[in-house]
N, C-alpha and C positions, 0 to 999 in steps of 0.2 A: 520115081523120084520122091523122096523126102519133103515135107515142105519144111517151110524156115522159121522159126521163132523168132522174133524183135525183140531185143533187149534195150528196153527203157530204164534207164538209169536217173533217180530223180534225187539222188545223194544230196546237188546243192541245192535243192528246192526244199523238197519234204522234208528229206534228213535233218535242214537245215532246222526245223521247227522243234527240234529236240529240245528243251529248255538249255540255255548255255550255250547251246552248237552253233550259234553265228558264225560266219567267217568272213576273215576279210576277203577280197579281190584277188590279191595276188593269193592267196592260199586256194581259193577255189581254182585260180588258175591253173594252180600246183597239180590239184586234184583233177581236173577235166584231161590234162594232157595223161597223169594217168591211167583215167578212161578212155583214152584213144589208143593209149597201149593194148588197154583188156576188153579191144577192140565193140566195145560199145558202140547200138546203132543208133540209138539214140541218147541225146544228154540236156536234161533238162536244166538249164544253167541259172536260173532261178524265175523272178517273178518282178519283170521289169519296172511293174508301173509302184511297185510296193516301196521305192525308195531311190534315191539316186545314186546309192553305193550297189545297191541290186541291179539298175542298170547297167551300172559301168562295168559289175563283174559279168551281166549277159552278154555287154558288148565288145568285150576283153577277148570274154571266151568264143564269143563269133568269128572275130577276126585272129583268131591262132589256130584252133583247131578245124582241119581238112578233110578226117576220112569219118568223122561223127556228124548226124544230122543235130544241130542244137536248137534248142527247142525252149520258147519262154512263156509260161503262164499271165495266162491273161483272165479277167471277170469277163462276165457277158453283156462289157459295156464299149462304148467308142474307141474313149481314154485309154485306156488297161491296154488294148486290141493292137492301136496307134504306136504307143508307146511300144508296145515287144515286136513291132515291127520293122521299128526305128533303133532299138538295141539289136537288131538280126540281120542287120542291112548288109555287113561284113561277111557273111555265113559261105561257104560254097555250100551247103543245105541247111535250108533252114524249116522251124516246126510254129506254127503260132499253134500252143493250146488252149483253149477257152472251156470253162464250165460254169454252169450255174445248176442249184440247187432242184431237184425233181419229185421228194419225197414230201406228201400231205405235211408233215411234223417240220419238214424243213423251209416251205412255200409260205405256210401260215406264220410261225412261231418268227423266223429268222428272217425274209424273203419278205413279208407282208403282200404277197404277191398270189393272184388267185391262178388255178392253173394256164389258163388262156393269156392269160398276162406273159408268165413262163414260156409255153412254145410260140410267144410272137418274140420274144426275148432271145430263144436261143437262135429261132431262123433269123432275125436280123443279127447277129454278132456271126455267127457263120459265115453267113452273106457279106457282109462289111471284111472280114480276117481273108475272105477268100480269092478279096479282090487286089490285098497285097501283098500273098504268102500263098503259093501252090497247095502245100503242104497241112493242111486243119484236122489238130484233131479236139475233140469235143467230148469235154467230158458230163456227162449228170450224174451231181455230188445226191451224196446218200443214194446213190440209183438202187442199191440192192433192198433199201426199204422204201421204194415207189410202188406207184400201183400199176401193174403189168400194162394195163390198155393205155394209159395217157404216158408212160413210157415209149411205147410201141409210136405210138402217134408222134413225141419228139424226136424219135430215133431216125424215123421214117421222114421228116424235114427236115434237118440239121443235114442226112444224104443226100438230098434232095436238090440242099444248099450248097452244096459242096464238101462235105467233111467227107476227110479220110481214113480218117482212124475212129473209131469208137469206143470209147473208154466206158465201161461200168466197174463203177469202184466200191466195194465197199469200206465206204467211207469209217463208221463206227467200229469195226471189226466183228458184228454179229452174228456173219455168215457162219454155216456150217459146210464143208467141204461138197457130197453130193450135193445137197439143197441148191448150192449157190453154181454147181457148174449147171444142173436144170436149167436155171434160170435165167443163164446165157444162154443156153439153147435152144429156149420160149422161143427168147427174143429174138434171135436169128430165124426162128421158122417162122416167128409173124409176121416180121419187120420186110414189107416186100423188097425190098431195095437192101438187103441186106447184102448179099452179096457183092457188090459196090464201095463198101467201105472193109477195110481191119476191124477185126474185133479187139479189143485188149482189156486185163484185166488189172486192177492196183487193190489190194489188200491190206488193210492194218491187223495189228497180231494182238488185239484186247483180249482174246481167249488164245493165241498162242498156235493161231490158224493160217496166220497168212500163206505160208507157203502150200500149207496141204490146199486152201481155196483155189489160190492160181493156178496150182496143178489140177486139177477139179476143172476150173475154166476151160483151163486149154484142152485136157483131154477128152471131158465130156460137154462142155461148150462150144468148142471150136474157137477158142481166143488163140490170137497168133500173134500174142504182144503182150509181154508180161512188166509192169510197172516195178519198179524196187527199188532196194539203197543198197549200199555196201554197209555188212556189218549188221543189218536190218534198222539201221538209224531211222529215229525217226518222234514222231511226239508221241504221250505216253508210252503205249507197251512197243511203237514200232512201225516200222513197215514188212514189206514182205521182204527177204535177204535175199538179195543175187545172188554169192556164192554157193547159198542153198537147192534156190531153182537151176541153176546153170550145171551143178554136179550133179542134182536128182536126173534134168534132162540127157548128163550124159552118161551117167552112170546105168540108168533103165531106157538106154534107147531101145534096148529089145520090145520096149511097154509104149512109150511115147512116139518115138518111130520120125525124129526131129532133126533138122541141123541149126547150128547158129556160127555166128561168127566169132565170137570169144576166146582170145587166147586165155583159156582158163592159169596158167603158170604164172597169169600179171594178177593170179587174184591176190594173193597174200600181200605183195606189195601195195595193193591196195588197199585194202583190208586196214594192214599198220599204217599206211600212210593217213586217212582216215581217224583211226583212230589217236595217233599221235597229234593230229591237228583240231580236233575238236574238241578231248581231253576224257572223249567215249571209251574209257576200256574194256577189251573185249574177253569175256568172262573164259576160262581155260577151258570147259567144257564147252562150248562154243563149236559146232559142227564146220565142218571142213577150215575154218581158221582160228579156233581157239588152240593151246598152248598145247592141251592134252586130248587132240583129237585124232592124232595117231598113234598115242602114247599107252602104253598095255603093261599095267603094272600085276595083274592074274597070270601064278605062273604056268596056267593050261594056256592059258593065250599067249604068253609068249615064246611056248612049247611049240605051240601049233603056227606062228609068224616067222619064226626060226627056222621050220621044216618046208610051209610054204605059206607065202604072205596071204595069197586069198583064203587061207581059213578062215583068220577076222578079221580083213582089209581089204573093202570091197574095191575102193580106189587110191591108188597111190600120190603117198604125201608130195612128191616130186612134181606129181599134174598139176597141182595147184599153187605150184609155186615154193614149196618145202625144198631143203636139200641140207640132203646131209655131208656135200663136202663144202660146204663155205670158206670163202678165202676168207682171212682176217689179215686186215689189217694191222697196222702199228707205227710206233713212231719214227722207223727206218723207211715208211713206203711216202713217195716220191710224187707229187704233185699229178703227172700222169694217171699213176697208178690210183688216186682219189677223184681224180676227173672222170676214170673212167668207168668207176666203182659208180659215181651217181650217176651217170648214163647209163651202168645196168638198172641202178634202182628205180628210173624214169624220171630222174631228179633233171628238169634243163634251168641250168641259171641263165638268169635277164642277159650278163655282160661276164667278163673274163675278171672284172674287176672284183664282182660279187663271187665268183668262182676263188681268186686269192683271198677273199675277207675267211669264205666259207675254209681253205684250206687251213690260216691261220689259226681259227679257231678246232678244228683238227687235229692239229700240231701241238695245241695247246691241250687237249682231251690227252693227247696219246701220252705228254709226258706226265699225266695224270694215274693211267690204267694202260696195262701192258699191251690188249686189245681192244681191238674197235671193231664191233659186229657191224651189220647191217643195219640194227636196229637204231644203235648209238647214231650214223652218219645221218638217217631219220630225223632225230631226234633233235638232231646239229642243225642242219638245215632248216627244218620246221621253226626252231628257236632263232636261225639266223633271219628267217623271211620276216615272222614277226617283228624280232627288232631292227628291221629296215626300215618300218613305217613309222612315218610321222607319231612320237607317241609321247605323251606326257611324263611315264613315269619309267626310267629304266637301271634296271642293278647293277651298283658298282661294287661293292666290297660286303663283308658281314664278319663279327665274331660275336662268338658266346662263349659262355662260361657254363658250366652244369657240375653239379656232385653232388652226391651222397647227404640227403639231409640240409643243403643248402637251397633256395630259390634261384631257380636259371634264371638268368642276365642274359641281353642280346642287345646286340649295336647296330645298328644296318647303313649302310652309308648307299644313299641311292640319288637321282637326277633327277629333279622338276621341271619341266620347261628347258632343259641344259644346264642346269642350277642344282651344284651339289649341297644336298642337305644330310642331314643325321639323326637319327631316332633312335631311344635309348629306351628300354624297357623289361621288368621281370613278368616272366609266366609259370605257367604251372607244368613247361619243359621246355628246351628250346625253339622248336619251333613256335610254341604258343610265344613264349616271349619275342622271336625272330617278329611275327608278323603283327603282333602288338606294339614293339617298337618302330614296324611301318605306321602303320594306323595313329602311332603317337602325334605325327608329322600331317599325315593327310586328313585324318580325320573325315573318311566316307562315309559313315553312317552305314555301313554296307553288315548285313546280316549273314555268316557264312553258312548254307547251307550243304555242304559235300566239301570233304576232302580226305582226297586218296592218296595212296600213294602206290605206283607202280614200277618194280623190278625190269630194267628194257632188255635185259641179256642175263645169264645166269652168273652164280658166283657172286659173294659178298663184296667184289669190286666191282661191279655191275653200277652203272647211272641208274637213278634213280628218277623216275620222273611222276611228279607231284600234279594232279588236279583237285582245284580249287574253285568251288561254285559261289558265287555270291549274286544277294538281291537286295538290291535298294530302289524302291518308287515302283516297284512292279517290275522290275528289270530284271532279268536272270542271265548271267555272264558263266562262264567258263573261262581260267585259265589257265596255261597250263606250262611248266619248268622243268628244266631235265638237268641232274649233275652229279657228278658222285657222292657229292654231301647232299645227306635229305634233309638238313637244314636250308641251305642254299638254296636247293631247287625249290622249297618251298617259296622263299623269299621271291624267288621267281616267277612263279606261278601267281602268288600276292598280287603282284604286280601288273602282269600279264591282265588278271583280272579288271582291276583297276583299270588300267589302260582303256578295256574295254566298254567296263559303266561311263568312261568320259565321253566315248562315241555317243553323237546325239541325233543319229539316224533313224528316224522313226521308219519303221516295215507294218506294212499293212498283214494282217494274219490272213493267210488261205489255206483251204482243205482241197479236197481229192480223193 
């Protein structure tokens, strides 16, 4: 028999620490039932005690999804512990994860905390988590820059206490791939009680390692639980990417010798859905879900793909959720026929109500652009969920003006509070002037830092869908608008942002 790899999926937690990539409730919602398609065994649904919208979206996601254990980060204090046990209450499985910091640099500097301080810290939050949650796993942050013996010695109580899982993460990304799978299996050969708990592994990618680490982990450490995000989201360079470990492990089972449970075909939909919602685009080059990762524009490769694909297509695009007959839609298909289009995409709406809002707007795309991809109906939605919530600022109309040697002009007619207003301003092109004439009116003070603009389907009548970074007071937002004028979406996206700096939800920052 095989043994089974765990796939921990930490998208709305870690991912979430990407600058900008907050999400609200219902979009993480969006996203967790995705992960229950692409049969995730674990889903870490955020960091309950960080916030009461981070609550509410752990508790959302406890009580909806059935075949994922969900799982909420907690500190290695009462509070934190209490609180993700009380957002988990709904779960038919649930995960309390707890860590606190183990590395000399991280105890002293950050911790102020001497090591004995630490492993009476970690055995009593263990102990506490274990008495209202089966399920602990326990991480020690910077584990892979600790020192071997007083590691050994936390690892060895925390199992003792009751953890299930053991997490060593490299926190920083400074691991090197053998170095670090060693190092896991020190620590399994020293740790008596090691056998007792899962081992698992979470990586960030500051040198662009994550995935080779994990893999490293599991094959020469013995980890049987690999930590990750979709997309490899995550703060600075990342975390380790699912779609990367989940097609290494299937692609070289002759090497790894694994099973999991992942319907690998729900990856891409994940992948965009992800990406569409956080305003993360994912670069074309981009391994098993970028644009051009099946794509072979060398005419020896496509000599030899022609003749037979495994020349240089180790796995096909199909597995992962690609296809090359796509239904499209249009403005002649039928309320059904859109219903059932988001039930392949893993799209479930609230009510039948929101399903006629979502078809309307549809209706409205299609007498726009002849087709409607997959991506567009994405795109639709994503922008529908958003403008469900309660939200300050939302678009209602726009023109401009542009030529030759003249300064663009732009009008944007958009809502306050429900309260239509109008902003009138020149830029140095339409958009500049588009979102200048917002900012005439609101005047945020808000500093833009990113904006992009991304093509969602091919073809010059393609939507367009605009992100938009901004920072005001230390705040970093993401927003994000889709429409066949990339003006509009932009104004959308404006907005979206905004919207977001208004949220005054404070989140506690955590590592892993």
């Amino acid at each position: 028999m095989t043994d089974k790899l765990i796939i921990f999926d930490t998208t709305l937690r870690d991912g979430e620490q990407s600058p900008g990539a907050s999400m609200t409730r219902d979009e993480k919602l969006r996203i967790a039932r995705q992960l229950e398609r692409l049969k995730v065994d674990v889903i870490e649904a955020g960091f309950a005690a960080s916030s009461n919208g981070d609550f509410e979206a752990v508790q959302g996601i406890a009580n909806v999804i059935k075949d994922s254990t969900i799982c909420s980060l907690s500190r290695a204090n009462d509070r934190d512990i209490s609180r993700a046990a009380e957002a988990l209450k709904g779960a038919n499985s649930a995960r309390i994860h707890t860590f606190i910091a183990t590395s000399p640099l991280h105890m002293e500097k950050k911790l102020r905390m001497s090591p004995e301080q630490v492993l009476e810290q970690a055995k009593q939050s263990v102990r506490f988590a274990r008495n209202l949650v089966g399920d602990i796993e326990f991480s020690a942050e910077d584990g892979y820059r600790s020192e071997m013996d007083f590691l050994c010695r936390v690892v060895e109580a925390v199992i003792a206490e009751g953890a299930t899982t053991i997490n060593i993460p490299d926190t920083v990304g400074y691991a090197i791939p053998e170095l670090y799978g060693n190092f896991i299996k020190t620590l399994r050969e020293r740790v008596p009680n090691s056998d007792k708990a899962i081992w698992s592994v979470h990586c960030h990618n500051d040198l662009g390692m994550a995935v080779a680490n994990s893999l490293a982990g599991v094959k020469i450490g013995g980890a049987r639980q690999v930590e990750c995000t979709i997309n490899g989201l995550g703060e600075r360079a990342g975390n380790c990417s699912l779609e990367e470990v989940v097609m290494a492990i299937k692609t070289r089972r002759d090497y790894f010798d694994l099973s999991m449970n992942i319907d690998a075909k729900q990856i891409l939909a994940a992948s965009r859905m992800v990406s569409q919602t956080t305003g993360f685009v994912v670069q074309p080059n981009k391994a098993v879900v970028g644009a051009n990762a099946f794509a072979h524009a060398s005419g020896i490769h496509q000599d030899g793909v022609l003749k037979a694909r495994d020349t240089y297509e180790i796995m096909r695009a199909e597995d992962v959720g690609w296809s090359a007959n796509k239904i499209v839609l249009g403005k002649l298909s039928g309320r059904n026929a859109f219903k059932q289009r988001l039930e392949d995409l893993g799209v479930q709406m609230e009510s039948e109500a929101d399903i006629n809002t979502a078809f309307a707007k549809f209706k409205e795309l299609a007498d726009r652009k002849s087709e409607i991809f997959d991506e567009d109906i994405l795109a639709l939605v994503s922008e529908e969920a958003v403008g469900n919530a309660s939200e300050q600022f939302a678009f209602v109309s726009l023109s401009q003006h542009s030529e030759t040697g003249e300064r663009p002009h732009a009008s944007v007619v958009f809502t306050v509070a429900g309260k239509e207003v109008k902003g009138d301003a020149e830029g140095n092109g339409p958009v500049d002037a588009s979102l200048k004439a917002i900012e005439s009116h609101v005047k945020s003070g808000a500093e833009m830092v990113l904006y992009s603009v991304n093509a969602i389907s091919g073809s010059t009548e393609s939507q367009g869908e605009v992100t938009v970074r901004l920072q005001n007071s230390g705040r970093v937002v993401n927003g994000v608008g889709s429409d066949p004028d990339i003006v509009v979406a932009s104004a959308k996206a404006y907005l979206s942002a905004l919207n977001k700096l208004q949220s005054k939800s404070e989140r506690v920052a955590a590592q892993g």
